[in-house]
DRENBALO-956981 format. One record per residue (C-alpha): residue number from 1; x, y, z. Coordinates in Angstrom, 2 decimals, padded with zeros to 5 digits. Example, Ala and Ser with C-alpha at 12.3 -4.5 7.8 and 13.67 -1.06 7.14 Angstrom:
BEGIN
PT  pos     east    north       up
PT    1   012.30  -004.50   007.80
PT    2   013.67  -001.06   007.14
***
This chain:
BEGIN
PT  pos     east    north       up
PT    1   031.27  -000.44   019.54
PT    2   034.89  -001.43   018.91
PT    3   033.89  -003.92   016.35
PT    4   031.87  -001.67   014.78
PT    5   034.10   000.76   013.80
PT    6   036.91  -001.72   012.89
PT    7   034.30  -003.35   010.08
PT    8   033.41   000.23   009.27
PT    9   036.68   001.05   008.79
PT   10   037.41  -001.92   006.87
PT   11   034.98  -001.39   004.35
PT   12   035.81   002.44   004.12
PT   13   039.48   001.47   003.75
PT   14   038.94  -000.44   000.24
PT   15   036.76   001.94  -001.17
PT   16   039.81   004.95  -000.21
PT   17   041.82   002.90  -001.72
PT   18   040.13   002.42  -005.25
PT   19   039.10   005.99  -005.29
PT   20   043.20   007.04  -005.17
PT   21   043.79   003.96  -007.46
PT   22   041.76   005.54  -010.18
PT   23   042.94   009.22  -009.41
PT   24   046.24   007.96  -009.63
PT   25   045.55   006.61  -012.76
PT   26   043.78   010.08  -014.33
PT   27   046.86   011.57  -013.32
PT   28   049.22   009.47  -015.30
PT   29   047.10   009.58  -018.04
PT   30   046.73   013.00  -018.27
PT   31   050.59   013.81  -017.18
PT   32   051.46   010.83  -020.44
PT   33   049.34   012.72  -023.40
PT   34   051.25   016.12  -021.99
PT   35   054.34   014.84  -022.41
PT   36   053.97   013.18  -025.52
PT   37   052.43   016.24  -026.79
PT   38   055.57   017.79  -025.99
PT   39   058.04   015.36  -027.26
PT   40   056.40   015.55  -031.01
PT   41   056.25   019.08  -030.81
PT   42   052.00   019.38  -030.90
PT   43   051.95   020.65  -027.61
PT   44   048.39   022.80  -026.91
PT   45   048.02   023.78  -023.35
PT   46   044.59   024.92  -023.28
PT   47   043.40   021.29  -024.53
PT   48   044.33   020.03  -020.37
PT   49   040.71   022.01  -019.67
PT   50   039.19   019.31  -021.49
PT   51   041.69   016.68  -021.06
PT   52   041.92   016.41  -017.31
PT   53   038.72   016.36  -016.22
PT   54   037.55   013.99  -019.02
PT   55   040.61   011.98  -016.63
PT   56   038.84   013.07  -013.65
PT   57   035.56   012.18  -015.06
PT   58   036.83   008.35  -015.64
PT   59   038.23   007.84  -012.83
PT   60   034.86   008.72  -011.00
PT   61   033.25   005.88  -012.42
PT   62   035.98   003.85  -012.17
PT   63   035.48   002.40  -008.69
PT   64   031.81   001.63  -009.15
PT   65   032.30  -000.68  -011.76
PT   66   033.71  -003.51  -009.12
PT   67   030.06  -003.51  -007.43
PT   68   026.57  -004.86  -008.56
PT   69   023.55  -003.73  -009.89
PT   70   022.72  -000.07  -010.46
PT   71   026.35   001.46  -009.07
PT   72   028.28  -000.78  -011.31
PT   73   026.02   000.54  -014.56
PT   74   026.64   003.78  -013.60
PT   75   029.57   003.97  -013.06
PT   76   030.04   002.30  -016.40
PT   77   027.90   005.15  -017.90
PT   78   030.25   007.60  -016.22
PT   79   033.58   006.10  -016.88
PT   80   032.37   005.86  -020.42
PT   81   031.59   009.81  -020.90
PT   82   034.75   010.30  -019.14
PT   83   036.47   008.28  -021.10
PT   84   035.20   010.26  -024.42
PT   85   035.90   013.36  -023.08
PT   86   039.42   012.55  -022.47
PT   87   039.96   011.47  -026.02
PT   88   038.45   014.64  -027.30
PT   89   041.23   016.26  -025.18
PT   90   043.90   013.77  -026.08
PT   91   043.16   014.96  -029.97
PT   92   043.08   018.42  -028.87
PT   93   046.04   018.62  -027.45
PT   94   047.78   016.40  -030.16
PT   95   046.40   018.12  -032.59
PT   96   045.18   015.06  -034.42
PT   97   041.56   015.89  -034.56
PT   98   041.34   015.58  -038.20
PT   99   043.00   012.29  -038.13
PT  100   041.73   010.75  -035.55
PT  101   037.53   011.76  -035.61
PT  102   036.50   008.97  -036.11
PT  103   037.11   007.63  -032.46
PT  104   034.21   010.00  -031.84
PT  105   032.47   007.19  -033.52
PT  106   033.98   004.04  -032.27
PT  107   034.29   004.97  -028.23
PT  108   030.16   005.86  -027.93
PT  109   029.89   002.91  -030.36
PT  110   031.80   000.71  -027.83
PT  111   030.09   001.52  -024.88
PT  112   026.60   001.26  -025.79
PT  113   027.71  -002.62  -026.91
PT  114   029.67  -003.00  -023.57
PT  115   025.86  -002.66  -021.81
PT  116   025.02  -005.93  -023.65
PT  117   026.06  -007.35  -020.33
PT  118   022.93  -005.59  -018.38
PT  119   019.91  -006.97  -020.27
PT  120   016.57  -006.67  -019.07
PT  121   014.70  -009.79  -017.64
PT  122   011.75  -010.21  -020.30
PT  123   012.96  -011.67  -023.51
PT  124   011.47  -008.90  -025.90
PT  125   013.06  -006.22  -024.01
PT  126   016.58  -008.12  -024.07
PT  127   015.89  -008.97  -027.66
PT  128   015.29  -005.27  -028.73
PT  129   018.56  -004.31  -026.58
PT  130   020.90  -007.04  -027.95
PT  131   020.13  -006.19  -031.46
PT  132   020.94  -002.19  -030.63
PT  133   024.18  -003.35  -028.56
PT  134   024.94  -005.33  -031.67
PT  135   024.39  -002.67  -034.12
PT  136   026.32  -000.60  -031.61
PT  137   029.51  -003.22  -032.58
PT  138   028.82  -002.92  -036.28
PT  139   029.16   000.87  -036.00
PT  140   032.38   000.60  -034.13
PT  141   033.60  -001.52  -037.19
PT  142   032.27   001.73  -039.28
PT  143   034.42   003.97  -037.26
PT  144   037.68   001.85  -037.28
PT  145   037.22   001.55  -041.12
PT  146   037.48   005.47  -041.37
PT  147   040.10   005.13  -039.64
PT  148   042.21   003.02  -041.91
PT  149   041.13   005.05  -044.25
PT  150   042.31   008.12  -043.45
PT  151   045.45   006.62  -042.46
PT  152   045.58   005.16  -045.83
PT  153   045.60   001.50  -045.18
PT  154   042.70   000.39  -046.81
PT  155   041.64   002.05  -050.40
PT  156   038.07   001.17  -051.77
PT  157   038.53   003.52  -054.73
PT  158   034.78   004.36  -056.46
PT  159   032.70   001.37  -054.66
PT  160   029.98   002.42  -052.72
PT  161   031.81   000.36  -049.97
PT  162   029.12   001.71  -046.81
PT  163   026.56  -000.66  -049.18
PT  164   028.60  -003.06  -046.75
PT  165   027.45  -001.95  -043.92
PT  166   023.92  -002.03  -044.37
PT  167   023.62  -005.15  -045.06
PT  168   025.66  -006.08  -042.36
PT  169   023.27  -003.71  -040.44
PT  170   020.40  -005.91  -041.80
PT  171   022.22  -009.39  -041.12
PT  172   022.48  -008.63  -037.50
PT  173   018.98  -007.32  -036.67
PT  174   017.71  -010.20  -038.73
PT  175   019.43  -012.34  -036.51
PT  176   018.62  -010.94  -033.14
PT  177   014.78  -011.42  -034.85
PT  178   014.87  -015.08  -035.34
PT  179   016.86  -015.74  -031.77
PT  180   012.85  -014.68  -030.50
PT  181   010.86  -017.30  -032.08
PT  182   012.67  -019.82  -029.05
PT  183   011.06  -017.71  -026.67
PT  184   007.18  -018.34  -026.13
PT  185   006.06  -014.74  -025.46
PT  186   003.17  -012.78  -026.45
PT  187   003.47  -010.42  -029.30
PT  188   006.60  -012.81  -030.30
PT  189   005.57  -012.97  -033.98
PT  190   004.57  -009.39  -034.26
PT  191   007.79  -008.30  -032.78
PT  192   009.77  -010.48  -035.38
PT  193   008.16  -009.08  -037.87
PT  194   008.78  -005.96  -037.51
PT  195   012.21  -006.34  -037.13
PT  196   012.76  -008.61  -040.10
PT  197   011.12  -006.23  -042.57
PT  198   013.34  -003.41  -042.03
PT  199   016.70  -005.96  -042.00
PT  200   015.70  -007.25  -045.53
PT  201   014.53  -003.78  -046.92
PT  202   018.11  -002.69  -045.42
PT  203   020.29  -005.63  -046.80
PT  204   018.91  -005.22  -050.51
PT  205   019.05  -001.95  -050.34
PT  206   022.89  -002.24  -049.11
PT  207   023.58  -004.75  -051.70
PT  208   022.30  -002.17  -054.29
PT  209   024.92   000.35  -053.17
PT  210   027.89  -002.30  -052.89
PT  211   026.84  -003.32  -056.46
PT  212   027.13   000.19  -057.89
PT  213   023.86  -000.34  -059.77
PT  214   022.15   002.26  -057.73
PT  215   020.80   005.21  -060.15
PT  216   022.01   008.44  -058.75
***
């Protein structure tokens, strides 16, 4: 009985231990954005009600992501959402929402492409989710270019520049289509079909826009 409840207590002992870890790590967080709010003088209190428990949120799902399988994914999912929420605060209580908006793109963007790690066993499946986790990636690129723009670093005066975009869109699902035909599955042809259509109506139709020979 003795050795029972030392190994019990040794495997409760790591897990109280990662659970304070990430609290700890909320807390700083959360007590860092407040001060900084403070020091530049765009200090709003009432943000914290969205700030902290976006912290506390994150640092829920924080300890699952050490184990396997299902806990690890969702824990991933939740440290994600917490993650999001705490940036919405973070802008809040900067007051930097209209500069910094786009990270509502680029975070969600970011985590569906982290899951390219989970993939499902059968090779359609984890074709049809590698080309969304990919596309995921490309729209992360989207948000970080409104970014720099709004911050001025990058100017793309009059071109339709998002024409860039698309046919990166169409690029990568092509891609993801032609990785299937190594895979001897049923439906494999249909499937790649399918996808390729869309990528080359999607790439000409971005090249149109980047060309400025679009009539509207």
């Amino acid at each position: 009985m003795t050795t029972q409840m030392q190994t019990a207590g040794g495997k409760g002992a790591p897990a109280r231990v990662r659970w304070l870890a990430g609290l700890a790590v909320a807390a700083f967080a959360a007590a860092t954005v407040n001060v900084v709010a403070q020091s530049i003088g765009h200090y709003h209190w009432w943000a914290g009600f969205v700030l902290i428990p976006g912290a506390l949120i994150a640092a829920a799902g924080a300890p699952l992501l050490i184990r396997a399988g299902g806990p690890a994914f969702g824990g991933y999912l939740v440290t994600c959402v917490g993650a999001l929420v705490f940036t919405v605060g973070t802008l809040l209580m900067l007051g930097a929402m209209g500069e910094g908006w786009p990270f509502m793109i680029i975070l969600p963007s970011l985590a569906v492409t982290g899951t390219y790690g989970w993939h499902p066993a059968h090779p359609l499946a984890r074709g049809l989710h590698r080309t969304v986790a990919t596309l995921a990636l490309g729209g992360a690129l989207l948000g970080v270019t409104f970014l720099l723009m709004g911050a001025g670093a990058i100017d793309f005066g009059r071109t339709d520049w998002w024409g860039g975009f698309m046919m990166l869109a169409g690029v990568i699902v092509a891609g993801n289509a032609l990785e299937l035909v190594r895979h001897r599955i049923p439906y494999r042809l249909q499937a790649i079909t399918l996808l390729i259509g869309p990528a080359l109506f999607t790439f000409l139709l971005g090249l149109r826009f980047l060309r400025g020979d679009w009539p509207y």
